[in-house]
C-alpha positions as CSV (number, residue, x, y, z in Angstrom):
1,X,16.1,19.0,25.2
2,X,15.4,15.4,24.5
3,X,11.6,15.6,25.3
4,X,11.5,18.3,22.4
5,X,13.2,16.3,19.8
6,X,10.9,13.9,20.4
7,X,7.9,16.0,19.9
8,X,9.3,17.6,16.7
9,X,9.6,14.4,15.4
10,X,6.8,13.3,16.0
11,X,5.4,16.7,13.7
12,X,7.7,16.0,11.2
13,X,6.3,12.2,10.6
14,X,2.7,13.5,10.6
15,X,3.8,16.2,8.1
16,X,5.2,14.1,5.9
17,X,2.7,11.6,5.9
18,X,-0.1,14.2,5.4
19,X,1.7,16.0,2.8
20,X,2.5,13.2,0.9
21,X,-0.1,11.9,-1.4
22,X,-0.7,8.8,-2.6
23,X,-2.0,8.9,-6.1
24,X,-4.4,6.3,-6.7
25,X,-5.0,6.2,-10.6
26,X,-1.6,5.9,-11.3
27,X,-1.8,2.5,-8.6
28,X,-4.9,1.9,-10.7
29,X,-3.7,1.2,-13.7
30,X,-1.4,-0.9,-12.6
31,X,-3.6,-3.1,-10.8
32,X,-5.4,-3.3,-13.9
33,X,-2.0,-4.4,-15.8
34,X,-1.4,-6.6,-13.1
35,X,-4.6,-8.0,-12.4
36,X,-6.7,-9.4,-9.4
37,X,-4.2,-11.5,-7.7
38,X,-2.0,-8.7,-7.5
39,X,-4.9,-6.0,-6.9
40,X,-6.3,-7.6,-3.6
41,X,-3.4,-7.1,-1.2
42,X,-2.5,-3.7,-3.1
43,X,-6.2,-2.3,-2.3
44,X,-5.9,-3.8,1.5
45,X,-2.3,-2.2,2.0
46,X,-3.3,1.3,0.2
47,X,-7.0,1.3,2.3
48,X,-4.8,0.4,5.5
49,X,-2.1,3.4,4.8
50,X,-5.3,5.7,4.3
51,X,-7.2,4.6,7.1
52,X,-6.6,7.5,10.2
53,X,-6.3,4.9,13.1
54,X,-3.4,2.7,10.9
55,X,-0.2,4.4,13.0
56,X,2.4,6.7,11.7
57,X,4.8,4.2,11.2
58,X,3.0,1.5,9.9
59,X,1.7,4.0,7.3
60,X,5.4,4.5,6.3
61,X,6.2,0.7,5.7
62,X,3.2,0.3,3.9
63,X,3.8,3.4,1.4
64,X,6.9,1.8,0.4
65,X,5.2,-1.4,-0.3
66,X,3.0,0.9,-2.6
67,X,5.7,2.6,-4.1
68,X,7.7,-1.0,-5.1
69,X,4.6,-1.7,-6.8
70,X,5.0,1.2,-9.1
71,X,8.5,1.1,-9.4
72,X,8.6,-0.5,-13.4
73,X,12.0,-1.5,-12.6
74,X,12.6,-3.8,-9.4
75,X,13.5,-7.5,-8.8
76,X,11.4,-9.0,-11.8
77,X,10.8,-5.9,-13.8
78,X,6.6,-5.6,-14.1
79,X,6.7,-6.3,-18.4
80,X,8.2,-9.3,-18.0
81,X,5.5,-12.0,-18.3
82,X,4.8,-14.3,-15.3
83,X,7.2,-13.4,-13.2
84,X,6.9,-9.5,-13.8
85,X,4.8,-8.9,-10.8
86,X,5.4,-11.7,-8.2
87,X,8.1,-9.8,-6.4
88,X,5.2,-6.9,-5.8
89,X,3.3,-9.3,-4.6
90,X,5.2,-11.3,-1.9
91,X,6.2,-7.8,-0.9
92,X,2.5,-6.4,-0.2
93,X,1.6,-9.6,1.2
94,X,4.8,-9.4,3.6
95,X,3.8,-6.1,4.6
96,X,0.1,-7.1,5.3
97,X,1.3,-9.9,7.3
98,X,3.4,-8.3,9.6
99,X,1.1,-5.8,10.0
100,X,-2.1,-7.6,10.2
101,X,-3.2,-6.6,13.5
102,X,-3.9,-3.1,12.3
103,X,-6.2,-4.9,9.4
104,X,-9.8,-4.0,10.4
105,X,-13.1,-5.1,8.5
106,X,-13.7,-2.0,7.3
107,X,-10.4,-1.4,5.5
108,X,-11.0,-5.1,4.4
109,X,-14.2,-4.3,2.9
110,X,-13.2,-0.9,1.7
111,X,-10.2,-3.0,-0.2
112,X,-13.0,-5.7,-1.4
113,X,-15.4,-2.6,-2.8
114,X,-12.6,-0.8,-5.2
115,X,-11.2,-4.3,-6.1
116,X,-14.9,-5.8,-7.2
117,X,-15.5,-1.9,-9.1
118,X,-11.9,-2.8,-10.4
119,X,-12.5,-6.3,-11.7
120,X,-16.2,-6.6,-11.8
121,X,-16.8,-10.1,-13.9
122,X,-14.6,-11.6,-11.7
């Protein structure tokens, strides 16, 4: 009985984590609000939550760091200047950091490509 719960759950993370899409304009145009500081850990966590080999798990915690990004309303709301994005920040870099062993060159220049499209004069 125990072995199957463990196997449904195990379907029931990989459903929810296929079915649920992340949209990335919407992340977009945040970055773009927020700007290149911001963007660069925000591309590496969303590249390293799409990436197939990035574990079921990891891809959860690192969703949630996406989605207190685009929460308007958190710590430091976003519109309020200076301070309006810091919190989103030390959270993404938090979640990169204790995650960094799944962090792969590829994601890392998958994350560099979209951020240099993103900010090109930069």
């Amino acid at each position: 009985m125990k072995e199957n719960y463990k196997t449904q759950e195990k379907i029931y993370e990989t459903e929810v984590l296929e079915s649920s899409t992340l949209d990335e304009n919407i992340i977009i145009k945040i970055l773009i609000k927020a700007g290149r500081t911001i963007a660069k850990p925000a591309l590496e966590v969303l590249e390293m939550a799409l990436d197939p080999y990035t574990p079921a798990q990891v891809r959860v915690s690192l969703m949630a760091a996406l989605a207190y990004l685009i929460m308007p309303f958190d710590l430091f709301p976003d519109f309020m200047p200076l301070v309006g994005f810091s919190d989103d920040f030390v959270a993404l870099t938090a979640v990169l950091s204790i995650w960094s062993k799944y962090m792969t060159p590829s994601i890392r220049a998958r994350a560099e490509n979209k951020l240099n499209k993103l900010f090109p004069f930069y």
